[in-house]
DSSP file (Angstrom, degrees, kcal/mol; ACC not computed):
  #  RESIDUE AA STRUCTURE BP1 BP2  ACC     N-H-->O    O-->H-N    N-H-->O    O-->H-N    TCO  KAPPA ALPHA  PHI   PSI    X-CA   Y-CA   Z-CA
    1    1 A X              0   0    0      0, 0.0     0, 0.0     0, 0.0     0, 0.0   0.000 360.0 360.0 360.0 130.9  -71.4  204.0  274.7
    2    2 A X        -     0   0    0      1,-0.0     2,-0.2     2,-0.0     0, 0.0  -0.115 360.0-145.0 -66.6-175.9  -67.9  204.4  273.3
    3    3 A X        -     0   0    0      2,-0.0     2,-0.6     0, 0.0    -1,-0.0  -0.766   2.5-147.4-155.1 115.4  -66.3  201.3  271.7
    4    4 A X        -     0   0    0     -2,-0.2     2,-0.4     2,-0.0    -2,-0.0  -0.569   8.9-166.6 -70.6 100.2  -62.7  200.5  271.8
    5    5 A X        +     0   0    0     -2,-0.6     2,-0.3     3,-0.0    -2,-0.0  -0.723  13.9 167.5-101.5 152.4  -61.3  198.8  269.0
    6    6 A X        -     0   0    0     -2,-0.4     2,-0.1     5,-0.0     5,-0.0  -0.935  46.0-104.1-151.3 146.4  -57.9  197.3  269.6
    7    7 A X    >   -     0   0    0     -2,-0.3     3,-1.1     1,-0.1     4,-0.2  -0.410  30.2-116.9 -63.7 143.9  -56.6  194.9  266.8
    8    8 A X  G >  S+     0   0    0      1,-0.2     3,-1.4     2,-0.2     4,-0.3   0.839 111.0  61.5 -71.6 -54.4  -56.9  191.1  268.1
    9    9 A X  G 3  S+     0   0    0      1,-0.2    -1,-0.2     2,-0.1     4,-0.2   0.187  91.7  67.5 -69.6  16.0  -52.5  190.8  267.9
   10   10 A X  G <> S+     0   0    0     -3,-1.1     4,-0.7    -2,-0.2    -1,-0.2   0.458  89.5  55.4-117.8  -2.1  -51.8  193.6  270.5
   11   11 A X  H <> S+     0   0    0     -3,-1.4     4,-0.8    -4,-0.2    -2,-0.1   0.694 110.2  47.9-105.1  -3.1  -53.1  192.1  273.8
   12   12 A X  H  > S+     0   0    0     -4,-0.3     4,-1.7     2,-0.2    -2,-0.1   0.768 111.7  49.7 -94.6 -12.2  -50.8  189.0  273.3
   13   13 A X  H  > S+     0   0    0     -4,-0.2     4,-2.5     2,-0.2     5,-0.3   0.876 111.6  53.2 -59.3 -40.8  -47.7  191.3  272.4
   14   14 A X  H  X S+     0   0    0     -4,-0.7     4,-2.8     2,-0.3     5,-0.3   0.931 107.9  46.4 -65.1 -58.4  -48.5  193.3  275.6
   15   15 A X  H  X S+     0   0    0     -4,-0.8     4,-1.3     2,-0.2    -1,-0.2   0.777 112.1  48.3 -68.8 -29.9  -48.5  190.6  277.7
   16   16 A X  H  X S+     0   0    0     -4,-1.7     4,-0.5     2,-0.2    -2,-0.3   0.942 112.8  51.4 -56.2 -58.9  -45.3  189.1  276.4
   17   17 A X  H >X S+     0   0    0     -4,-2.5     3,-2.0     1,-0.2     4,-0.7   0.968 115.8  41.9 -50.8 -63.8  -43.6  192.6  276.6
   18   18 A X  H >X S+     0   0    0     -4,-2.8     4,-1.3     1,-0.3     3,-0.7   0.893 109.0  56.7 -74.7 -23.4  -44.7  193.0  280.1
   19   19 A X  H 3< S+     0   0    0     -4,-1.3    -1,-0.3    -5,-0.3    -2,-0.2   0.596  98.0  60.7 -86.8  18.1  -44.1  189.8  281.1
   20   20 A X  H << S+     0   0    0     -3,-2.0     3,-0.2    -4,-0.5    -1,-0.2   0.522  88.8  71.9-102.6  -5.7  -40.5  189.9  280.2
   21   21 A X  H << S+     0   0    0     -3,-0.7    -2,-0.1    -4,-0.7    -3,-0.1   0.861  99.9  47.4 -73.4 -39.6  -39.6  192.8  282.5
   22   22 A X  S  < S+     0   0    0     -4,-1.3     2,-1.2     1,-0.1    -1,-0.2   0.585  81.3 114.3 -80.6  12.1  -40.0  190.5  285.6
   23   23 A X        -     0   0    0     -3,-0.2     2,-1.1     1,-0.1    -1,-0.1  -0.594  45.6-177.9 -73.1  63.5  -38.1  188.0  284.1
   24   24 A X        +     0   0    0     -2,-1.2     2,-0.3     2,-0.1    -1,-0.1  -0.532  13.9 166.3 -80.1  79.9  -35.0  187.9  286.2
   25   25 A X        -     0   0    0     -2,-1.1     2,-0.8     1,-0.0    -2,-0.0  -0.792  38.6-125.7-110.4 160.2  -32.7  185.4  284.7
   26   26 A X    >   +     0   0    0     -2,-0.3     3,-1.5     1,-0.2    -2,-0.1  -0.745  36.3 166.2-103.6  65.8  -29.2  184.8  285.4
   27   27 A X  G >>  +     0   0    0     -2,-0.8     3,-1.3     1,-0.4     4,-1.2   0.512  65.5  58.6 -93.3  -4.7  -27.4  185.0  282.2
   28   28 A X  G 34 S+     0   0    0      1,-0.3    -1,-0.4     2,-0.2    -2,-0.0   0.401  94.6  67.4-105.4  10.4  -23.8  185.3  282.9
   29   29 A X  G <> S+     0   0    0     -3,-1.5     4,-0.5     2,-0.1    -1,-0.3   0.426 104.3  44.5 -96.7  -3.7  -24.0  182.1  284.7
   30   30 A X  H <> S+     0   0    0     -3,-1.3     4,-0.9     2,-0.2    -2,-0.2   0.719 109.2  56.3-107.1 -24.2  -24.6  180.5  281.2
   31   31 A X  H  < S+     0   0    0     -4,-1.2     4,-0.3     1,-0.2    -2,-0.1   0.584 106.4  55.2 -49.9 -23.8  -21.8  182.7  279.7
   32   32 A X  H  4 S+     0   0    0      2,-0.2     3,-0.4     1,-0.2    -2,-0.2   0.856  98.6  56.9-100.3 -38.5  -19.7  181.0  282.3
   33   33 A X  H >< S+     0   0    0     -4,-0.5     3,-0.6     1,-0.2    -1,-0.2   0.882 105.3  58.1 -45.9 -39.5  -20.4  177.4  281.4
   34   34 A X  T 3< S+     0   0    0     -4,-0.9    -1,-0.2     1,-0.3    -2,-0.2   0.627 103.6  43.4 -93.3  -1.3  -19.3  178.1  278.4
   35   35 A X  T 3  S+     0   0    0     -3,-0.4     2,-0.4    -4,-0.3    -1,-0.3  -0.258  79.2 111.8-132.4  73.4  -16.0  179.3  279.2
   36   36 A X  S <  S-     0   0    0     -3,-0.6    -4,-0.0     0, 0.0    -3,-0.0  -0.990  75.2-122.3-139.6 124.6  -15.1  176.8  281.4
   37   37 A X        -     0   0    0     -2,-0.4     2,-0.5     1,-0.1    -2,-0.1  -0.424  31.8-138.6 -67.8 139.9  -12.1  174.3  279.8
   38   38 A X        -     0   0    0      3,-0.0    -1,-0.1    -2,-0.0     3,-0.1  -0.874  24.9-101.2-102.3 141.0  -13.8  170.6  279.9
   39   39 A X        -     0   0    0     -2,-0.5     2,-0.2     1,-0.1    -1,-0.0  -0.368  31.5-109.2 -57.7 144.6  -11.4  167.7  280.9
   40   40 A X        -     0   0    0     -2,-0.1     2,-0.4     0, 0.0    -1,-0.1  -0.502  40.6-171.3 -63.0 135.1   -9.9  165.5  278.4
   41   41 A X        -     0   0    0     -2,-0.2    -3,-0.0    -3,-0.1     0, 0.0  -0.980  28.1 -99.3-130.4 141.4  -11.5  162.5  279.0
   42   42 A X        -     0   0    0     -2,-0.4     2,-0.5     1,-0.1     3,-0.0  -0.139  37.8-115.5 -50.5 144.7  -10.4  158.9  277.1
   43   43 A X        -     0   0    0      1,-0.1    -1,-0.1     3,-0.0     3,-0.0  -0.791  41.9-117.6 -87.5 115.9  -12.6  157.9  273.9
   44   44 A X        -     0   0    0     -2,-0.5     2,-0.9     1,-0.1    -1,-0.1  -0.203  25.5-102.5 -46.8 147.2  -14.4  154.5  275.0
   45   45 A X        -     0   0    0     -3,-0.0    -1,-0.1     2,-0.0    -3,-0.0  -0.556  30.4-131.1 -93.3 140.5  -13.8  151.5  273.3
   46   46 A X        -     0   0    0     -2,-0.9     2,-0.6     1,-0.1    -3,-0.0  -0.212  21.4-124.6 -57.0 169.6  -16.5  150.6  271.0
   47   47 A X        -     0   0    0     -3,-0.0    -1,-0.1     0, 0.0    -3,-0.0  -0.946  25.7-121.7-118.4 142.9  -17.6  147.0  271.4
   48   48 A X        -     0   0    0     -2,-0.6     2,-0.3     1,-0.0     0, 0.0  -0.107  27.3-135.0 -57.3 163.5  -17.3  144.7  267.8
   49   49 A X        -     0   0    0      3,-0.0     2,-0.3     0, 0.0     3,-0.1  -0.484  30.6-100.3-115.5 169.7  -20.9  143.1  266.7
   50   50 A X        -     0   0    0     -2,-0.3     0, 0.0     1,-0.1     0, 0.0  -0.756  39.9 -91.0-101.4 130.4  -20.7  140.1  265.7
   51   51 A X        -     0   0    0     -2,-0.3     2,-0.3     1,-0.1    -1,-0.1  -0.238  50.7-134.9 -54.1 140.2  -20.7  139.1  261.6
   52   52 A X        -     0   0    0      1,-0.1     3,-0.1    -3,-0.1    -1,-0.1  -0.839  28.3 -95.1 -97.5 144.1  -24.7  138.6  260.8
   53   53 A X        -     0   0    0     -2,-0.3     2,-0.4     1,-0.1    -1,-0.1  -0.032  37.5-106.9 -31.8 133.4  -25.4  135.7  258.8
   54   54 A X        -     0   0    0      1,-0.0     2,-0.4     0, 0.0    -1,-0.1  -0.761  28.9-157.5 -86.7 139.8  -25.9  135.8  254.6
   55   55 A X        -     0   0    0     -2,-0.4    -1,-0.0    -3,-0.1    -2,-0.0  -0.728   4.7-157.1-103.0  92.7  -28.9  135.4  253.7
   56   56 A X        -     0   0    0     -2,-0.4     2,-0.2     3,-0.0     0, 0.0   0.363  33.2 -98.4 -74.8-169.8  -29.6  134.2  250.3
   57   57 A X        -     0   0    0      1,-0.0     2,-0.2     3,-0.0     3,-0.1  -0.746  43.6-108.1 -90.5 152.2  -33.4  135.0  248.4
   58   58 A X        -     0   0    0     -2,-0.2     3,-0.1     1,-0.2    -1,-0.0  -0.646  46.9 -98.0 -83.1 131.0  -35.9  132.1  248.6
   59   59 A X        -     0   0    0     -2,-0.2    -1,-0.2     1,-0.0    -3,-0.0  -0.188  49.3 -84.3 -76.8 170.0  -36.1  130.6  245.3
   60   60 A X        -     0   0    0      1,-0.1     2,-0.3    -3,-0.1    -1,-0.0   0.036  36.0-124.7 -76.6-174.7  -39.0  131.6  243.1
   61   61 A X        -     0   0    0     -3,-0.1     2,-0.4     2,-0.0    -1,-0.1  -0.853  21.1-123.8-137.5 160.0  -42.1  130.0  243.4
   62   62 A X        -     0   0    0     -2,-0.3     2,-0.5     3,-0.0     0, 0.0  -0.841  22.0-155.8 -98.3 115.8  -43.7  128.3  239.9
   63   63 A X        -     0   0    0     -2,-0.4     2,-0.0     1,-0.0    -2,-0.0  -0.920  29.7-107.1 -90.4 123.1  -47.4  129.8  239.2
   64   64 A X        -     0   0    0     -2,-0.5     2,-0.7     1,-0.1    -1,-0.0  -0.234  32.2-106.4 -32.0 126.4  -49.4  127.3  237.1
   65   65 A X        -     0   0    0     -2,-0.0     2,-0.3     1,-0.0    -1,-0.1  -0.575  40.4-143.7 -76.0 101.0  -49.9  128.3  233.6
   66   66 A X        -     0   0    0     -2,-0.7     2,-0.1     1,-0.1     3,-0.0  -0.567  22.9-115.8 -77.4 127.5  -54.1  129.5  233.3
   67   67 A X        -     0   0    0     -2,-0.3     2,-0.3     1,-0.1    -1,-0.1  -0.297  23.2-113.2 -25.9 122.9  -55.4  128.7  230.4
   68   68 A X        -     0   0    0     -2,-0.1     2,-0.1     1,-0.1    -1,-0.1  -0.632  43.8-122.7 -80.4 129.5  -56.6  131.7  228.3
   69   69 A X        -     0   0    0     -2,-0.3     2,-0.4     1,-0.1    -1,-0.1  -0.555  13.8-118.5 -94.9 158.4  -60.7  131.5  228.1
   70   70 A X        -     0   0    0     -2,-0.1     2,-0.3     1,-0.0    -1,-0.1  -0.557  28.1-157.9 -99.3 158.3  -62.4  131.3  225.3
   71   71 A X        -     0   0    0     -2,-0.4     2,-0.1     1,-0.1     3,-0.1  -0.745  22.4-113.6-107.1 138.6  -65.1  134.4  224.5
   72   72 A X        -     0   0    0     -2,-0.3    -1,-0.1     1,-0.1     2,-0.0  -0.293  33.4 -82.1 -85.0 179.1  -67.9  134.1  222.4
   73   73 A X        -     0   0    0     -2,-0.1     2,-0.8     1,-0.1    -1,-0.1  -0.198  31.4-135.2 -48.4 122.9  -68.6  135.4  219.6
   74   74 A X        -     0   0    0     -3,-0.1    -1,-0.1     1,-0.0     3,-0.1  -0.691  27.1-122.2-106.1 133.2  -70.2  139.0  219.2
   75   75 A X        -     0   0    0     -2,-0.8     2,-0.4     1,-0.1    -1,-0.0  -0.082  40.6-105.2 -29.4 121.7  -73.2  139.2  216.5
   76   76 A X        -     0   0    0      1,-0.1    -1,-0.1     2,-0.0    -2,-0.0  -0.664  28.9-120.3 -75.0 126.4  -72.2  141.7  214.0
   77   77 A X        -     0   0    0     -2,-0.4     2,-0.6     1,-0.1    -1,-0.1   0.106  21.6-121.6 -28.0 141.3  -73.9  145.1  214.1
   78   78 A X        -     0   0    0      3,-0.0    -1,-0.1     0, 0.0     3,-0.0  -0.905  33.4-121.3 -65.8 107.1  -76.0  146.3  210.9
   79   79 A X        -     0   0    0     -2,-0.6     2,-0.0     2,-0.0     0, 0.0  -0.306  23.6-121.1 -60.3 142.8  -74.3  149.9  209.5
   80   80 A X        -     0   0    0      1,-0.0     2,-0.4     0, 0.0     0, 0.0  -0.095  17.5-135.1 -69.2 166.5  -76.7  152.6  209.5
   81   81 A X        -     0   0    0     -2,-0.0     2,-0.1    -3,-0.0    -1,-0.0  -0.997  24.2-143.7-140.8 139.0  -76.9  153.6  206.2
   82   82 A X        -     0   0    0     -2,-0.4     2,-0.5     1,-0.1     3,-0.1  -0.534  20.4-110.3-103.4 179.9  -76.8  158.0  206.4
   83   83 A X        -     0   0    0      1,-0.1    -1,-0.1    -2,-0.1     0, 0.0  -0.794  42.3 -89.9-108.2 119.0  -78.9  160.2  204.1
   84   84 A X        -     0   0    0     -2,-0.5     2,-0.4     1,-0.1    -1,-0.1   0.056  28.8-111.5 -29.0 138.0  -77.4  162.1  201.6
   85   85 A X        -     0   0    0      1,-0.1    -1,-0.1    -3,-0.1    -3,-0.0  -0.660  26.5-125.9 -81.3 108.4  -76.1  165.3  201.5
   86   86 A X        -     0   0    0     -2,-0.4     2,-1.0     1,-0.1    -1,-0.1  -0.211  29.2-127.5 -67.1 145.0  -77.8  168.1  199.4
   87   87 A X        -     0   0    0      1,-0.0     2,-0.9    -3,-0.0    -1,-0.1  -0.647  23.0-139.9 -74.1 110.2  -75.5  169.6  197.2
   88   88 A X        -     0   0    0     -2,-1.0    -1,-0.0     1,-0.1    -2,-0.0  -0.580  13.6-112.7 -74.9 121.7  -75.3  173.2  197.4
   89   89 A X        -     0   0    0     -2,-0.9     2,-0.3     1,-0.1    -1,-0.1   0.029  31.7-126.7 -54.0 127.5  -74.9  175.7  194.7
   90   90 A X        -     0   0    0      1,-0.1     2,-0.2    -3,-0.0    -1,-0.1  -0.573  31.9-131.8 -90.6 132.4  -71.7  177.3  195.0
   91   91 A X        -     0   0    0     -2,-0.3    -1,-0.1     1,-0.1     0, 0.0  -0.561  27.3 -90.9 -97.3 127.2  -72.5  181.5  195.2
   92   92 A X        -     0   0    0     -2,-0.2     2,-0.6     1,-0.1    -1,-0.1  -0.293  42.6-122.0 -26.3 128.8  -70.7  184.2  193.1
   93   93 A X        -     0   0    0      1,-0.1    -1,-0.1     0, 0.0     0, 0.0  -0.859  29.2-111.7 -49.0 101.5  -67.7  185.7  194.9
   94   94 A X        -     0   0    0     -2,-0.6     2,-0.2     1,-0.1    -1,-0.1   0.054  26.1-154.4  14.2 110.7  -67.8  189.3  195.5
   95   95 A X        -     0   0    0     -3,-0.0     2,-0.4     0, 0.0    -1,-0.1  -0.898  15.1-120.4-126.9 149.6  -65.5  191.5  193.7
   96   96 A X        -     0   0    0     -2,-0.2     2,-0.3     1,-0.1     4,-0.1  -0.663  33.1-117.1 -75.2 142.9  -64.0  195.3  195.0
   97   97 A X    >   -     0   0    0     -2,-0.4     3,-1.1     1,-0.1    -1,-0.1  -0.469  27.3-110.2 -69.6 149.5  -64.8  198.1  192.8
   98   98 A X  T 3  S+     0   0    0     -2,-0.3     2,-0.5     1,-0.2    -1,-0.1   0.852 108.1  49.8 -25.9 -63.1  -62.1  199.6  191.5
   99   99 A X  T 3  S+     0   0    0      2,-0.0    -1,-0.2     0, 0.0    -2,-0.1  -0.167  78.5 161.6-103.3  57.9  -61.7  203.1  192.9
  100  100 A X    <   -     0   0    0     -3,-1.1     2,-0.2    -2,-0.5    -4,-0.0  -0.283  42.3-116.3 -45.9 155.6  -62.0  201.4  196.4
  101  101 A X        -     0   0    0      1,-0.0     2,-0.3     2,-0.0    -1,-0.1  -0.902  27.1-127.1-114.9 148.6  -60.7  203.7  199.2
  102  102 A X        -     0   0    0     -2,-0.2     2,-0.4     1,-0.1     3,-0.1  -0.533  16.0-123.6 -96.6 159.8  -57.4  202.5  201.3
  103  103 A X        -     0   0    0     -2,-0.3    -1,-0.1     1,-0.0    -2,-0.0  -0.782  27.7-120.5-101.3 126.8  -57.4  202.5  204.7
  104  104 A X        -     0   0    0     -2,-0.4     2,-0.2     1,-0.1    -1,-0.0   0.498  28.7-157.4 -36.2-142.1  -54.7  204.5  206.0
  105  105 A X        -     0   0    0      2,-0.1     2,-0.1    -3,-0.1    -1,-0.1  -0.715  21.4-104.7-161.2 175.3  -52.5  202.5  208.1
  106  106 A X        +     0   0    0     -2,-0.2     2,-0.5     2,-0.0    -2,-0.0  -0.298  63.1 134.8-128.7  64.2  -49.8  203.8  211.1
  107  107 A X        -     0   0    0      2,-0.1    -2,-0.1    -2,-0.1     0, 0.0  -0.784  53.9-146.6 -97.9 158.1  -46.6  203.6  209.6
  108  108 A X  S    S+     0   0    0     -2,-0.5     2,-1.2     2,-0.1    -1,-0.1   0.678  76.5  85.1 -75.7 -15.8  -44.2  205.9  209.9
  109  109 A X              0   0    0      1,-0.2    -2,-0.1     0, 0.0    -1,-0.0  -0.614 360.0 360.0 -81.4 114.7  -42.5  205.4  206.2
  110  110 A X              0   0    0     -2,-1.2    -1,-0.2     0, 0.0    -2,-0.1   0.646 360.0 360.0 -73.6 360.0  -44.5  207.4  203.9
């Protein structure tokens, strides 16, 4: 059996494209609206509101002052007491011999 692949976005393009050939709309009647002069017509007059009432802020309101409570006391901890540290013996340093060899490097200044 063959199998037809056609990408998921080409059968609603197709169907848009074809349904826009039978589309018989009347476009020069909308060209024509628009160049048609509109009569001057008088600007209404707006009608005034009325001044609103000030309203001041409602004064602030007094919270009773709470009393801070008091906590008891917490039992003090014993410190742990840590174990010493051995001292280590501190190791000769290493030394280069003398006719070490240098490692080139890649500059260009000789």
């Amino acid at each position: 059996m063959a199998n037809l692949r056609i990408p998921s976005f080409i059968l609603p393009i197709l169907l848009i494209s074809l349904s826009s050939f039978s589309y018989n709309a009347n476009l020069v009647g909308a060209r024509q609206l628009l160049e048609t002069p509109l009569p001057d017509l008088p600007k209404p007059k707006l009608p005034e509101l009325p001044p609103l009432p000030k309203v001041g802020l409602p004064p602030k309101p007094e919270l009773p002052e709470l009393p801070k409570p008091e906590l008891p006391k917490l039992p003090e901890l014993p410190k742990p007491e840590l174990p010493a540290v051995p001292h280590l013996p501190s190791l000769p340093k290493p030394t280069l011999p003398k006719d070490f060899p240098i490692v080139p490097t890649h500059s260009t200044n000789p």
